[in-house]
C-alpha positions in Angstrom: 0.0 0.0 0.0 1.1 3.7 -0.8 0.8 5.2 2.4 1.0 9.3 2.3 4.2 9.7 4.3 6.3 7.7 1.9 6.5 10.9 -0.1 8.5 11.9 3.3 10.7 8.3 3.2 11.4 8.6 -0.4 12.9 12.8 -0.1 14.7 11.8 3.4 16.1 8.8 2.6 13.9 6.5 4.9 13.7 3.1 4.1 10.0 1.9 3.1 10.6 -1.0 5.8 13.0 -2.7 8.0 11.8 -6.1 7.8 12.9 -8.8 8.6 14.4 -7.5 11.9 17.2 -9.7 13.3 16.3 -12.5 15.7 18.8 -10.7 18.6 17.8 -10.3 22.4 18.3 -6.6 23.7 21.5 -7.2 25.6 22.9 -8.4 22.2 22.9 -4.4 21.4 25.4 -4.0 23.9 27.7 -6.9 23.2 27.6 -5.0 19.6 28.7 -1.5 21.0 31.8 -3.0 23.0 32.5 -5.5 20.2 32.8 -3.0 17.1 33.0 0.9 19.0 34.9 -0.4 22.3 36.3 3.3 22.4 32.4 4.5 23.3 30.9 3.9 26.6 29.3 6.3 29.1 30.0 9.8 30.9 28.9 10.1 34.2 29.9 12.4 37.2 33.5 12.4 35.7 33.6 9.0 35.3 34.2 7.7 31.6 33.3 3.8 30.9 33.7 2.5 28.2 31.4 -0.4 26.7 33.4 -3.5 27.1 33.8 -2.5 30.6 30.7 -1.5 30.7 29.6 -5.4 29.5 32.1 -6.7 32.2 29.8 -5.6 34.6 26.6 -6.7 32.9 28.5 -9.9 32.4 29.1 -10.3 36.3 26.0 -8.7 37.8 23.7 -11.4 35.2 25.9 -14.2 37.1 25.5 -13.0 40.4 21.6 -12.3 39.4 21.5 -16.6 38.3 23.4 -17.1 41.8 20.0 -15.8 43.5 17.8 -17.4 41.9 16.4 -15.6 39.6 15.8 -17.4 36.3 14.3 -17.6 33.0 11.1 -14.9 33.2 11.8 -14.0 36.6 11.4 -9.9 37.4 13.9 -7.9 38.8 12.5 -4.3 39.9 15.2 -1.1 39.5 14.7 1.7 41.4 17.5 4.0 40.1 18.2 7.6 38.2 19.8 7.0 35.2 23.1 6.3 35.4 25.9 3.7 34.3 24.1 1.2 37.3 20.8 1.6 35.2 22.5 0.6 31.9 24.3 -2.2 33.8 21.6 -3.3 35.1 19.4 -3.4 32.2 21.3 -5.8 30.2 22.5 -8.3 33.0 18.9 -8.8 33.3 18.7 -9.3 30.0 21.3 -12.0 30.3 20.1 -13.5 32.9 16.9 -14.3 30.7 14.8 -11.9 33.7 12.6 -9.4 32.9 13.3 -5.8 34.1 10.6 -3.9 35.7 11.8 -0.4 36.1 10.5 1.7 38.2 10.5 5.9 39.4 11.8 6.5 43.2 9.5 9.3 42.4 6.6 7.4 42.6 4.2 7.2 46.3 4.5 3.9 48.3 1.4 2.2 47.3 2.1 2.9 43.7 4.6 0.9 43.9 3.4 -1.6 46.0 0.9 -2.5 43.3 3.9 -2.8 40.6 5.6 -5.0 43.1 2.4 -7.0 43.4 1.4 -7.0 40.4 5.0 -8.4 38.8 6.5 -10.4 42.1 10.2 -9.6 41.4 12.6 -11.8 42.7 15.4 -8.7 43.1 15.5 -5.8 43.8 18.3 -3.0 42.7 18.5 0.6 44.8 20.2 3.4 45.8 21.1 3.6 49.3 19.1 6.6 49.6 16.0 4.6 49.3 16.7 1.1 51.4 13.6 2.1 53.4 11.7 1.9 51.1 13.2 -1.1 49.7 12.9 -2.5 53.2 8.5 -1.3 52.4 8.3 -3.5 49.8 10.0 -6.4 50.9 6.8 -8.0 51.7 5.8 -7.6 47.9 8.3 -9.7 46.5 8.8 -13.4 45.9 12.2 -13.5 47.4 13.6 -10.9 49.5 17.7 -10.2 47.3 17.7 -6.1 47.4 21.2 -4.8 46.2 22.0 -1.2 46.7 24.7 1.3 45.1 25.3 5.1 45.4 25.2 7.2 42.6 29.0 7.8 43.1 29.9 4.3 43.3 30.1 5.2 39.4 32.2 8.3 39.6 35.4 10.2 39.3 35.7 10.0 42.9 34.2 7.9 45.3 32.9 8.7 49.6 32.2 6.3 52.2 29.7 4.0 52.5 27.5 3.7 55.6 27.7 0.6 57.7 24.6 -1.4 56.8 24.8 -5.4 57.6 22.9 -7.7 55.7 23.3 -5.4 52.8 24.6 -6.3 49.3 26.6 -3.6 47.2 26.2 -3.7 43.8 29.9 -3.1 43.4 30.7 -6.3 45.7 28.1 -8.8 44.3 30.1 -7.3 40.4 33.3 -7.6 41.7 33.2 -11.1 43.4 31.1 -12.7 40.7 32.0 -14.6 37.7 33.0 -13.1 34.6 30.7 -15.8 32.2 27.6 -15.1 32.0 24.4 -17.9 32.4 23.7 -19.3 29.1 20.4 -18.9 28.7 18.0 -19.5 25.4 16.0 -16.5 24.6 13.2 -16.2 21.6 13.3 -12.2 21.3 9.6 -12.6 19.3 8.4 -14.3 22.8 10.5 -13.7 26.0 10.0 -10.5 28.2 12.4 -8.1 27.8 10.4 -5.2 29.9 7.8 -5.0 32.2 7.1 -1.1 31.8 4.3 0.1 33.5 2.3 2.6 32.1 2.3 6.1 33.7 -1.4 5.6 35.8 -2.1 9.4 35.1 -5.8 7.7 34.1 -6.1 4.8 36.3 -3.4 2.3 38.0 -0.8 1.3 36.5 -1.2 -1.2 34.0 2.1 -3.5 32.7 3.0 -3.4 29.1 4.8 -6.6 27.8 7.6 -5.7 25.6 9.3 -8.4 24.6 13.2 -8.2 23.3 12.4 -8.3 19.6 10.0 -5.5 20.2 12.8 -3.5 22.0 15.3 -4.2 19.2 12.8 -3.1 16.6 12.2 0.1 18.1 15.8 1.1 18.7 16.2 0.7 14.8 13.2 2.0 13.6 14.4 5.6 15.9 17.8 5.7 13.9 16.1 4.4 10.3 13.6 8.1 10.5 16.9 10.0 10.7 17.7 9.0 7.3 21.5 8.6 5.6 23.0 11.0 8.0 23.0 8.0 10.1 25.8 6.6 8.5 28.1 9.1 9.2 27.0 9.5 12.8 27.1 5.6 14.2 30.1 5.2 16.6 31.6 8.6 16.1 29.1 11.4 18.6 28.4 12.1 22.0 24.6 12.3 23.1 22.9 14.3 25.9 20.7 11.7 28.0 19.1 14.0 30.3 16.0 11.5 30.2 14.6 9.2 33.4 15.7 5.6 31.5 12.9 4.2 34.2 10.7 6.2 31.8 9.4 4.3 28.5 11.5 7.4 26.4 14.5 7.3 28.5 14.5 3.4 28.0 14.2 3.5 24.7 16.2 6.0 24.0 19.2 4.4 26.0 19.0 1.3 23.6 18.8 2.7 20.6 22.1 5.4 21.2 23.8 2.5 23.0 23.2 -0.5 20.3 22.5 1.3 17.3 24.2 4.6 17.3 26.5 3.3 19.3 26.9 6.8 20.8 29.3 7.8 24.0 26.2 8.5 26.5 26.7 11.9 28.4 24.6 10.9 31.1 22.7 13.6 33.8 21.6 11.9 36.6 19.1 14.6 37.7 17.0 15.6 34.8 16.2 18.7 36.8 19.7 19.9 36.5 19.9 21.9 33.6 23.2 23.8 34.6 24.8 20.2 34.2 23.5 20.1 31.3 24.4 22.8 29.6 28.2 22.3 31.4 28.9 18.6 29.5 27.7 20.7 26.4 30.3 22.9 26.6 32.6 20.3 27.8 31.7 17.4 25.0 30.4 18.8 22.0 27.9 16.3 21.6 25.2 16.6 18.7 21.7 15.2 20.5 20.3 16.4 23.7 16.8 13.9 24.4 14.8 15.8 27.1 11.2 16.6 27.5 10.0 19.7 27.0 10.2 21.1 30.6 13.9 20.9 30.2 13.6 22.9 26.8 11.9 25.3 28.4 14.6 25.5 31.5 17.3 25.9 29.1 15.5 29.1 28.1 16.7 30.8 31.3 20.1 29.6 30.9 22.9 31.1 28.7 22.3 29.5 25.2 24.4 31.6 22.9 26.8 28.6 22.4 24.4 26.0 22.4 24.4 24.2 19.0 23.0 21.2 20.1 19.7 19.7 17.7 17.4 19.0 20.7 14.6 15.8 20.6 11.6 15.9 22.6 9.8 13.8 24.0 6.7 12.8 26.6 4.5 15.8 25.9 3.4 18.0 23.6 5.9 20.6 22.7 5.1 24.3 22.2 6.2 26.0 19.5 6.8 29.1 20.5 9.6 26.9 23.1 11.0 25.3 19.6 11.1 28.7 18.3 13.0 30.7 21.5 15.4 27.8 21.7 16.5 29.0 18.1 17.0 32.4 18.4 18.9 31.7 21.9 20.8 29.4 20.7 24.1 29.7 18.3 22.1 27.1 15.3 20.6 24.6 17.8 17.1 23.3 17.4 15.0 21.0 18.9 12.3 18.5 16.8 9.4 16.3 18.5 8.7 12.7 18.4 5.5 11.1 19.8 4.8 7.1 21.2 3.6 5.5 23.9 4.4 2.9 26.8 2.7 0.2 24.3 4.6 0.9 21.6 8.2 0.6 23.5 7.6 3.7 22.7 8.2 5.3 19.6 6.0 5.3 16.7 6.5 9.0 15.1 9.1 11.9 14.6 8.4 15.3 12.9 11.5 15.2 10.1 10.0 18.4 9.0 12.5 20.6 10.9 15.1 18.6 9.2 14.1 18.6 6.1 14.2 23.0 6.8 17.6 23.1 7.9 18.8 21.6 5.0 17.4 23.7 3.1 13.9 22.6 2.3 12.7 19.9 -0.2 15.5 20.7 -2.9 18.4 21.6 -0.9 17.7 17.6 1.0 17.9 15.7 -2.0 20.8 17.6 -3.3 22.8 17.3 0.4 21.9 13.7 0.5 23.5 12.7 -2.9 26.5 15.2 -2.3 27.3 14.5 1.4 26.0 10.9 1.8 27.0 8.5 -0.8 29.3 6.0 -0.3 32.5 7.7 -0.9 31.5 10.7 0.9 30.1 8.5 4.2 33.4 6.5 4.3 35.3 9.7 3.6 33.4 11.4 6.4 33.9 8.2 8.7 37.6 8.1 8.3 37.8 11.4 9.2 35.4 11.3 12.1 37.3 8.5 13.8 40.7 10.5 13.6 38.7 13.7 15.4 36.9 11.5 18.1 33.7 12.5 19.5 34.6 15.9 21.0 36.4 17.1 17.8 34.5 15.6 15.2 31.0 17.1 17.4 32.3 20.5 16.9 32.5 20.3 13.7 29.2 18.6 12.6 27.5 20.8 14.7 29.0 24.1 13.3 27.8 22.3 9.7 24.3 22.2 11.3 24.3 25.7 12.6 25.4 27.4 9.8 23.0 25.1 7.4 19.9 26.3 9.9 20.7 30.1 10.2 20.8 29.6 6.3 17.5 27.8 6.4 15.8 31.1 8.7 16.5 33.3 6.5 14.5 31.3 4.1 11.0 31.3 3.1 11.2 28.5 1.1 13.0 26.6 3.5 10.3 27.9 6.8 7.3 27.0 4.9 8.5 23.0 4.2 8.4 23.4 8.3 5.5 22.0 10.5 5.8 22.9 13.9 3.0 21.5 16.3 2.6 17.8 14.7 4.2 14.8 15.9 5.7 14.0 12.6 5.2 10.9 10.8 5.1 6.9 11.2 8.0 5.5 11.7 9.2 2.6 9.3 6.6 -0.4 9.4 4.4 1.6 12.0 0.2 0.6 10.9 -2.0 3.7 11.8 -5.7 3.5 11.4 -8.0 6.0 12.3 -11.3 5.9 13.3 -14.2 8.5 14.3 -14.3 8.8 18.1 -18.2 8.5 18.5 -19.0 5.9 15.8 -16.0 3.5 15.7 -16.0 3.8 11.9 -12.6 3.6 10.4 -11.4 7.1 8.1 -9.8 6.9 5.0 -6.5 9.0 4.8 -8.1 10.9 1.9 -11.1 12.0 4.6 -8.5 13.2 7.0 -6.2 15.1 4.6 -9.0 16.3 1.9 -11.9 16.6 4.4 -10.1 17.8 7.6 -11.6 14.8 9.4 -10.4 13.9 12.9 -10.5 10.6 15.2 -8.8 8.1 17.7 -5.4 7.2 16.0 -4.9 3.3 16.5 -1.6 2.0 16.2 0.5 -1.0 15.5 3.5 -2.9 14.4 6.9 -4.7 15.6 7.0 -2.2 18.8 3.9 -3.1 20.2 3.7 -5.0 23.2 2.4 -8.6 23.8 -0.3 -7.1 25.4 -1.0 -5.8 29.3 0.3 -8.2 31.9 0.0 -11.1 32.7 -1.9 -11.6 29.5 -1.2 -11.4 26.1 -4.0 -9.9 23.8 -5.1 -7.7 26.5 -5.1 -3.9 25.8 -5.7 -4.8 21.7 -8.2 -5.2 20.0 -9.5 -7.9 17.2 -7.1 -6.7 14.8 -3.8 -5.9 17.0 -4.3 -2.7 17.4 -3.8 -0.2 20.7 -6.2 2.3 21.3 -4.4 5.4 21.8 -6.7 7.7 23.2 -5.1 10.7 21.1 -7.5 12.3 18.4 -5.4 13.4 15.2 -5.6 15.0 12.3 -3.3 14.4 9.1 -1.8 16.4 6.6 -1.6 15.2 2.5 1.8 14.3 3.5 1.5 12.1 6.5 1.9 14.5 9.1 -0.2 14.0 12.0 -1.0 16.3 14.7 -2.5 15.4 18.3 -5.5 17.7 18.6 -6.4 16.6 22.0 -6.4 12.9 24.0 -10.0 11.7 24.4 -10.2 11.9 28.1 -8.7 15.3 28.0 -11.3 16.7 25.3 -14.2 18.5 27.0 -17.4 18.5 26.0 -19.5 21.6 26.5 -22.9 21.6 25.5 -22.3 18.8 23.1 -19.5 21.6 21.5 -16.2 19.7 21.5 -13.2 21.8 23.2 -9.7 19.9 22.2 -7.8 21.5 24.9 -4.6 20.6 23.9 -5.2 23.8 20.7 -5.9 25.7 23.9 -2.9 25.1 25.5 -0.9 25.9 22.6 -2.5 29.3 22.6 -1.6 29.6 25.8 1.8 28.9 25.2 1.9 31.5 22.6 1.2 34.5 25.5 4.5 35.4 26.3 3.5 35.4 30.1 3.2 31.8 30.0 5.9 29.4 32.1 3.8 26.7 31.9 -0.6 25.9 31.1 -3.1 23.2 31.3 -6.8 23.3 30.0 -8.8 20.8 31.4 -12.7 20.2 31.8 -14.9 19.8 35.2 -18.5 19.2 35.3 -21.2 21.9 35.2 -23.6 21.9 38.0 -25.7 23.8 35.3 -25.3 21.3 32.8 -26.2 17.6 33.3 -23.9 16.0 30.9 -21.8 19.0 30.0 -18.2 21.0 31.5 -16.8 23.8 31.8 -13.8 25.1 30.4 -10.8 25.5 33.0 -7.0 27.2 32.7 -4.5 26.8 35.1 -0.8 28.9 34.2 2.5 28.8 35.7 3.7 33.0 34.9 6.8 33.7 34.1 8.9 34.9 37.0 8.9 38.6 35.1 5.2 38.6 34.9 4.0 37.7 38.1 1.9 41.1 39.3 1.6 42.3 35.8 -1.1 40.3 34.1 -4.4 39.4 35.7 -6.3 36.5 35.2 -8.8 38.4 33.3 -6.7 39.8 30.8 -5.9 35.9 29.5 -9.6 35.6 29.2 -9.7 38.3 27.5 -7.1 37.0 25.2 -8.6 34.1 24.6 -11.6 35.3 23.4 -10.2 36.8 20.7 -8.8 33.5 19.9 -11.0 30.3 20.7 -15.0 30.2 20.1 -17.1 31.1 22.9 -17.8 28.1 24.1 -14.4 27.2 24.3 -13.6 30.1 26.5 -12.6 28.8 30.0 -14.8 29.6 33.0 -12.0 30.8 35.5 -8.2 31.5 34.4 -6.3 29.9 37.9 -2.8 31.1 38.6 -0.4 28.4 39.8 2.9 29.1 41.9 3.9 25.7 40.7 1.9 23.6 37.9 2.1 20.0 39.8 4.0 17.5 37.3 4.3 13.9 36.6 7.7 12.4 37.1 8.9 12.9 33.9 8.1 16.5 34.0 4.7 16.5 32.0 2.1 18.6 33.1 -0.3 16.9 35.6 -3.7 17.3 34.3 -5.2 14.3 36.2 -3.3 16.1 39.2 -5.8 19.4 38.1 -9.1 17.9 37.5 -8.6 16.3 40.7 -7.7 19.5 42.9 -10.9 21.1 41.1 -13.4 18.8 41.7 -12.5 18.5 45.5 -12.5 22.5 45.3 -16.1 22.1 43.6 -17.5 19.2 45.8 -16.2 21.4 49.2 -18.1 24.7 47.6 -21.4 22.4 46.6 -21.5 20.7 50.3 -21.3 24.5 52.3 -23.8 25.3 50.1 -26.4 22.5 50.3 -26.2 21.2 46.2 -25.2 18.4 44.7 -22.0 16.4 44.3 -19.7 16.7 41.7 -18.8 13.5 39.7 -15.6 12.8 37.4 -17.6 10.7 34.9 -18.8 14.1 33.1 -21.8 14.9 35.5 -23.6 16.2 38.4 -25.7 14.4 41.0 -27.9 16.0 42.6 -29.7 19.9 42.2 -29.3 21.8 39.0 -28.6 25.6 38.9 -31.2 27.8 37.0 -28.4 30.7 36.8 -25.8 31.3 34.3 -24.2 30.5 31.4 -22.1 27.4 30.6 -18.9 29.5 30.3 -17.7 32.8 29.8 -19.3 34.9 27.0 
């Protein structure tokens, strides 16, 4: 089938497919990485690793993992930052045919209590920081092995350790184990790789089943969207992973620079810490930053005017006036959006728009991409990235890429190939379908990019999970397919853009409100730090919500806008029944632990806010099913007019 974004494939150099996808299990990606770029490794807290040593340890830990007990399908829970322990971790799992079940330290007790009930691990792997918890969920787990490290136990300098008995070091259990790993049979199509729980920002938790071959696929199908620049790139950069890798991003992400890159990971610990960030910029050169875009946004108050990193983001929606600051702050950098979710292991779309701009629209990309990467030219480049190294051979891509984007600003052919605020398109051997949210019935591509037609978007392919644990099939449907919960639209080029999530849409007098347009208008007030638009019931209303914004102001604001006057401003911008109720000002907009605005955080602290004001005043009770039990008011409009 001729899909609409193979007109994209064909002018970027994207391969139609991948298939078939080699029969490998996920910790084969790092026995690649130290086998043919044993010069690469990881950067973190001044220590530098490379991967054969990192392997070592994976080697030792999957031994000492066997030694245990823990077998064949077996979980082992990890409750650590990213880090080199993280990465070692991950693929002595692996090895030892376990499944890893990572997890956020972030997260409340009985969170994970459920996660540790619903997957039984058999180990447990910590920071020291958190033994007490560890020493929570003991009860939770089939057998009772917790190992602990410090962050600094993987350092360029090392403190003393507390006196704990009965404690296992990670460091210890490596360095007294043996250097073979089990031998253990693995079918990547069928065997567990990843038990990766799914956010619970709309329920509890739920357990996707990713299995290796789905991990492996998704790692290539991330580098196959980049197109031939690829070739050039594999073994020879340094990357910014200022990502959670307990996050389904940050995990993928750490496979795919790790085993298919094969990229030296510059790895930040605290994705909060921006200043370390932009420090191992200035220190490394490297040319890819992955963040969310929080961290975007925090760079913005930081000193960018050297920064000419080319920024991926990830999680949540990105603004675009935040891809467009980062731009003019920067010295070339840019920053381009990719979209998946915890099903999909995650990654099923990137926006190659902004790429396809900075080098110089439509034309000037199929005339770099037969100069630059050919054959001769890619082993040309090669040879001479290997005798730079990383640092050198960074600095001088990157002043390529900022050069080639000023260029591309300056042109309007080159701005309007450009299409900011749309995930981008399917990645190689992704299946979308999309149907109409009400009916079910299934849209053609031509109704979505000739008709403007929106719906669900469905989603499939060698990414998607088994299914939601413990059973396979669960969370698809007849065909395979997951139900996002994102309504898209769809350009004549395969473009799609989120225009809200289904349980984020309000309704408002049957009127559909697709607040995630709002927020984006929002973003566009240059008050803004940070906006959510969510829906609450209207007492008014059976059956229909109000319209309600919540804003984070930028420190320089704060006193000298009103919540009126972004009422005002969104009238002029949104229809009237899309026009919020109540503007709220936030000192801090509550977030999830990857830094995406909480909106389930919101609608709850508003309808406790709307049940306390009902039950003074003798009325009904508010219910989060889109409702209202009880009196209805005979005053008022629906929203603002």
């Amino acid at each position: 089938m001729e899909y609409p974004w193979f007109k994209e494939y064909d002018l970027c150099g994207i391969p139609r497919t991948l298939e078939p996808y080699p029969s490998i299990p996920t910790h084969g990606l790092l026995d690649r990485a130290a086998e043919d770029h044993p010069r690469m490794g990881c950067v973190q807290l001044g220590l530098e690793m490379t991967y054969p040593e990192i392997r070592d340890h994976a080697h030792r830990l999957a031994n000492a993992l066997a030694s245990m007990g823990v077998g064949k399908g077996d979980r082992v829970v990890t409750l650590l930052p990213s880090s080199i322990q993280f990465v070692v971790a991950d693929s002595a799992i692996s090895k030892a045919g376990a499944v890893h079940v990572p997890c956020s330290f972030l997260e409340a007790r009985d969170t994970l209590a459920h996660k540790f009930t619903e997957s039984s691990p058999k180990a447990l792997i910590c920071l020291e920081e958190h033994l007490a918890t560890a020493e929570y969920l003991k009860e939770f787990m089939a057998s009772p092995n917790i190992i602990i490290t410090k962050l600094d136990d993987y350092s360029g300098w090392s403190t003393k350790r507390a006196g704990l008995p009965d404690v296992l070091w990670l460091t210890e259990v490596i360095e007294q184990a043996d250097p073979r790993p089990p031998r253990v049979d693995i079918d990547p199509a069928r065997d567990l790789e990843t038990l990766l729980f799914t956010g619970g920002t709309t329920g509890l938790p739920k357990g996707c089943m990713l299995t290796h071959r789905n991990i492996v696929a998704n790692a290539l199908q991330n580098v196959a969207v980049f197109g031939p620049v690829t070739k050039v790139l594999k073994g020879n950069i340094n990357v910014i992973m200022g990502l959670p890798f307990f996050h389904s991003y940050g995990h993928c992400i750490m496979h795919t620079m790790l085993g298919v890159m094969f990229a030296t990971m510059l790895i930040v610990p605290d994705p909060r810490d921006v200043k370390a960030m932009l420090d191992i910029m200035h220190k490394y050169n490297p040319v890819l930053q992955f963040g969310v875009p929080t961290q975007f946004m925090k760079m913005l108050e930081e000193d960018l005017r050297a920064a000419r990193v080319i920024g991926i983001s990830g999680s949540a929606a990105l603004p675009p006036t935040v891809q467009e600051k980062f731009e003019e702050s920067s010295d070339g950098g840019y920053v381009s959006e990719g979209y998946g979710l915890s099903e999909l292991s995650p990654v099923t779309h990137f926006n190659v728009s902004t790429n396809v701009r900075v080098m110089g629209g439509r034309k000037g990309v199929k005339i770099l991409n037969a100069v630059l990467f050919n054959p001769v030219s890619i082993a040309l480049t090669r040879a001479q990235a290997r005798l730079l190294g990383p640092k050198r051979f960074g600095k001088m891509f990157t002043g390529i890429i900022s050069f080639l984007n000023k260029r591309s600003r300056k042109s309007d052919e080159a701005r309007r190939v450009e299409k900011k605020a749309t995930i981008g398109i399917p990645l190689p051997d992704t299946e979308v379908r999309v149907v109409e949210v009400d009916s079910g019935r299934v849209l053609s591509f031509e109704e979505l990019y000739r008709e403007g037609r929106v719906g669900e978007m469905l989603l499939k392919g060698p990414q998607r999970m088994l299914g939601y644990w413990p059973e396979p099939g669960k969370g698809l449907d007849e065909e395979g397919y997951v139900h996002t919960g994102d309504v898209v639209k769809m350009d004549e080029n395969g473009y799609f853009s989120i225009v809200d999530r289904t349980k984020d849409m309000v309704i408002v007098s049957g009127y559909k409100v697709y607040t995630r347009e709002v927020d984006d208008i929002l973003y566009d007030h240059p008050a803004t730090q940070l906006a959510a638009t969510i829906g609450v019931p209207d007492p008014e209303r059976p059956g229909s919500e109000r319209v309600w914004v919540f804003v984070q102001l930028k420190e320089e604001y704060k006193g000298k806008v009103t919540e009126e006057d972004y009422i005002n401003y969104l009238r002029e911008k949104v229809a009237k029944y899309a026009v919020p109720r109540e503007v709220v000002f936030l000192e801090e907009m509550p977030l999830t632990e990857v830094f995406k605005v909480n909106k389930k955080a919101l609608r709850e602290m508003q309808l406790k806010k709307l049940q306390m004001e009902q039950a003074t005043e003798g009325w009904g009770k508010v219910s989060p099913e889109r409702g209202w039990a009880g009196k209805r008011f005979e005053t008022g409009p629906g929203g603002a007019q």
